[in-house]
C-alpha positions in Angstrom: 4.6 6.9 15.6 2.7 3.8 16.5 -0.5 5.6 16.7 -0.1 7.3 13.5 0.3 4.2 11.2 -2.7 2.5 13.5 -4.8 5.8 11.9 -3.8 5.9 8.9 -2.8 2.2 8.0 -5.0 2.3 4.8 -3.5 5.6 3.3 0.3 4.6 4.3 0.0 1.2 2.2 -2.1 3.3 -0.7 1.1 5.3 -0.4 4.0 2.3 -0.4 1.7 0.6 -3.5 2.2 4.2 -5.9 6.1 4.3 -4.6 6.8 1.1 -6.1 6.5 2.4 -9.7 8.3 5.0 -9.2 11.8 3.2 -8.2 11.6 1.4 -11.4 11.9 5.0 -13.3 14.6 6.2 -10.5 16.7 3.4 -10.6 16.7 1.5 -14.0 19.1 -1.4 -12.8 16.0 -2.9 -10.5 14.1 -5.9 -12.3 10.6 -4.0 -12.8 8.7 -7.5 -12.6 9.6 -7.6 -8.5 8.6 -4.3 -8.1 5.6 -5.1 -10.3 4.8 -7.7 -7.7 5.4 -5.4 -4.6 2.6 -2.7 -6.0 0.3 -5.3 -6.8 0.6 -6.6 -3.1 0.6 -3.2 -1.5 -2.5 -2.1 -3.1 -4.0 -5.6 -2.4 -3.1 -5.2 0.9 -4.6 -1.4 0.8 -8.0 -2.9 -0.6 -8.2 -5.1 2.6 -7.4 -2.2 4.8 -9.9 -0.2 3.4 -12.6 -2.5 3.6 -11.6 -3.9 7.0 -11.9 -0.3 8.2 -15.2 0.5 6.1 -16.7 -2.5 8.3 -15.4 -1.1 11.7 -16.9 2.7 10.7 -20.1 0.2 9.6 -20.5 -1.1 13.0 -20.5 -4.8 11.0 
């Protein structure tokens, strides 16, 4: 398990940060601005994955 989310670290946050939306249509009683937040710092922390690991394929 640990070497599958070391692969695909990038595509699993990409993944968490379109969840988040979601729950706020699934369960109505959750305060949409927190999960407004959570997106907006899973994709931000996709972004950074995807560049960290565009710079490793880079040989940078």
């Amino acid at each position: 398990m640990k070497e599958l989310v070391s692969r695909h670290d990038v595509r699993l946050l990409g993944l968490l940060g379109y969840v988040a939306p979601v729950l706020v249509a699934r369960f109505p009683g959750v305060p949409w601005e927190a999960l407004v937040g959570v997106a907006t710092a899973f994709l931000g922390l996709g972004e950074v994955a995807q560049r960290s690991s565009s710079y490793d394929e880079a040989g940078w």
